[in-house]
C-alpha positions as CSV (number, residue, x, y, z in Angstrom):
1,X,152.3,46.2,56.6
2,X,149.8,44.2,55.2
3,X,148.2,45.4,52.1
4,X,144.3,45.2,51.4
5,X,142.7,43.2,48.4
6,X,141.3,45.6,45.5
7,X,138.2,43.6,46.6
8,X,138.2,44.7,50.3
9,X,139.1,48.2,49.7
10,X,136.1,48.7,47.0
11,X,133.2,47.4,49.8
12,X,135.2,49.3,52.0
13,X,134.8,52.8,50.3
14,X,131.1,51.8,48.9
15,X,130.4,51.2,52.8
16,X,131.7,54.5,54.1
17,X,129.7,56.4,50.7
18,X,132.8,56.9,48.8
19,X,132.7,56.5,45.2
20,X,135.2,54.1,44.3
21,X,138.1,54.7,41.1
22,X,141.0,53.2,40.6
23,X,143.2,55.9,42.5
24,X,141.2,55.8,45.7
25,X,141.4,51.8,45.4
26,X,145.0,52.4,45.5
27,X,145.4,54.3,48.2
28,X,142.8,52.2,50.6
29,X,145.0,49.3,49.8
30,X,148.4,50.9,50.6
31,X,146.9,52.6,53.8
32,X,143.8,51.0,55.2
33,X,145.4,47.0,55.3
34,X,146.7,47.2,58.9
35,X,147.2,50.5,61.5
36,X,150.0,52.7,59.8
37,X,150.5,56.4,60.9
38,X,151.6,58.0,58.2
39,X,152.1,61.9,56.6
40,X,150.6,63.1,53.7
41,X,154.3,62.8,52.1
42,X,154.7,59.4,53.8
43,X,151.8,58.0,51.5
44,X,153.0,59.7,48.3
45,X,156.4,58.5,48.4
46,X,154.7,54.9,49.3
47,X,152.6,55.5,46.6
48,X,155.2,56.9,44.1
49,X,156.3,53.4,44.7
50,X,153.1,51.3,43.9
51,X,151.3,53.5,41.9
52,X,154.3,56.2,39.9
53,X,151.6,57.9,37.7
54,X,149.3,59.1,40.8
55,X,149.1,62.8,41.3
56,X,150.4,64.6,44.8
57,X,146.9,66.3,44.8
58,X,145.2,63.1,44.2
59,X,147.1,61.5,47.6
60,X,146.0,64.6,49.8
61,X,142.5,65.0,48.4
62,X,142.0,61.7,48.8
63,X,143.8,61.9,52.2
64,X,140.6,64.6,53.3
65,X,137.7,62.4,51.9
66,X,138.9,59.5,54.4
67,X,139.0,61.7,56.9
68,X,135.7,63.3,56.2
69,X,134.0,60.0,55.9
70,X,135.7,58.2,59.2
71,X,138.1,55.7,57.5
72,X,141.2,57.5,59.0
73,X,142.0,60.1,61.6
74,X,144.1,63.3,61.4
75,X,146.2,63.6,64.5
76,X,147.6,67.1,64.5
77,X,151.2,66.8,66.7
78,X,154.3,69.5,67.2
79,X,153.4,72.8,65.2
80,X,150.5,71.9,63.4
81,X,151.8,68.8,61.5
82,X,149.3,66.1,60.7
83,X,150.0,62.7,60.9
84,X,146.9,60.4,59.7
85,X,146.0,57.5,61.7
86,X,144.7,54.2,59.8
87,X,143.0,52.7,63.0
88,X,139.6,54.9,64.0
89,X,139.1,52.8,67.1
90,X,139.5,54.7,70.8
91,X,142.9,54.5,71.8
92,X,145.6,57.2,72.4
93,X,149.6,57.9,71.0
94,X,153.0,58.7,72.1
95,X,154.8,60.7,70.0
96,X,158.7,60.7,70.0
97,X,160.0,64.3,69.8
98,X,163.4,63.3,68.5
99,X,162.2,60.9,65.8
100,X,158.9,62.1,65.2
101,X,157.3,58.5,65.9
102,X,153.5,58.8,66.3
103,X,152.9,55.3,68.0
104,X,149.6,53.7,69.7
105,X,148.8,53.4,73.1
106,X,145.6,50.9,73.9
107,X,142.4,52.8,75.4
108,X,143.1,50.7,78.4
109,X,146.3,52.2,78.8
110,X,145.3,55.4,80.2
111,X,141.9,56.9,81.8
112,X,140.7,59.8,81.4
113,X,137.9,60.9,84.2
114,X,134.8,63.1,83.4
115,X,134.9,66.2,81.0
116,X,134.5,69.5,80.8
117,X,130.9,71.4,80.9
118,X,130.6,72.6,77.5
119,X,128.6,75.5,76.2
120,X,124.8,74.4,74.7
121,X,126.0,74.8,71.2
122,X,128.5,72.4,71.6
123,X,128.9,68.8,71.7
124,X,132.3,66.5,72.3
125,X,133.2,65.0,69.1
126,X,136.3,63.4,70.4
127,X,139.3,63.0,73.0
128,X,142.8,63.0,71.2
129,X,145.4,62.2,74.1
130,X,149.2,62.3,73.1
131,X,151.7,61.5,75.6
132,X,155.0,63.2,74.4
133,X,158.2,60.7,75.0
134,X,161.9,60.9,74.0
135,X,164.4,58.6,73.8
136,X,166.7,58.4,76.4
137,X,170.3,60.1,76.3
């Protein structure tokens, strides 16, 4: 995976209205450089690696502000676990339920045909499709 400049990862949190430290910096350049789909315990032991002194909490909370401001996605797979997705463009996963692989799928790949009448109060924020694989034998 290809690692984002200091540079690049400052003008990217300024442009998504996220103040930028040194910690945050960190993270956007261990995460953000190329698609990665990684756990919260994915990215601290990747960052125990680049970055020792950073705090656990530091890694989530900073985990929740990308989310909250559109730089990454959380994509919630078998019992509630939450893998978080580096590339925010439409497209769709397979996730390998012997490994635990999140992979992408391109939008193209798939089609999905109208959607459901939703209640007034209510508008579609998104369409998460997972297609659930396993490796044979």
């Amino acid at each position: 995976m290809a690692d984002m400049t200091p540079e690049a990862a400052s003008a990217l949190l300024r442009g998504a209205g996220i103040p930028v430290t040194r910690q945050r910096v960190q993270i956007a350049c261990a995460f953000l450089g190329a698609p990665a789909h990684l756990t919260a315990e994915q990215l601290v032991a990747r960052m125990r690696e680049q970055a020792p002194g950073l705090a656990r909490a530091t890694v989530y909370n900073t985990l929740g502000l990308f989310v909250a401001h559109g730089l990454v996605r959380e994509i919630i797979v078998d019992g509630g676990s939450v893998i978080y997705d580096s590339n925010t463009a439409p497209h769709f996963h397979y996730y390998d339920s012997r490994s635990g692989e999140l992979g992408d799928l391109p939008a193209e790949a798939l089609r999905v045909s109208g959607m459901p009448q939703l209640p007034p109060h209510l508008e579609l924020e998104a369409v998460d499709v997972i297609v659930r694989v396993r490796s044979r034998g």
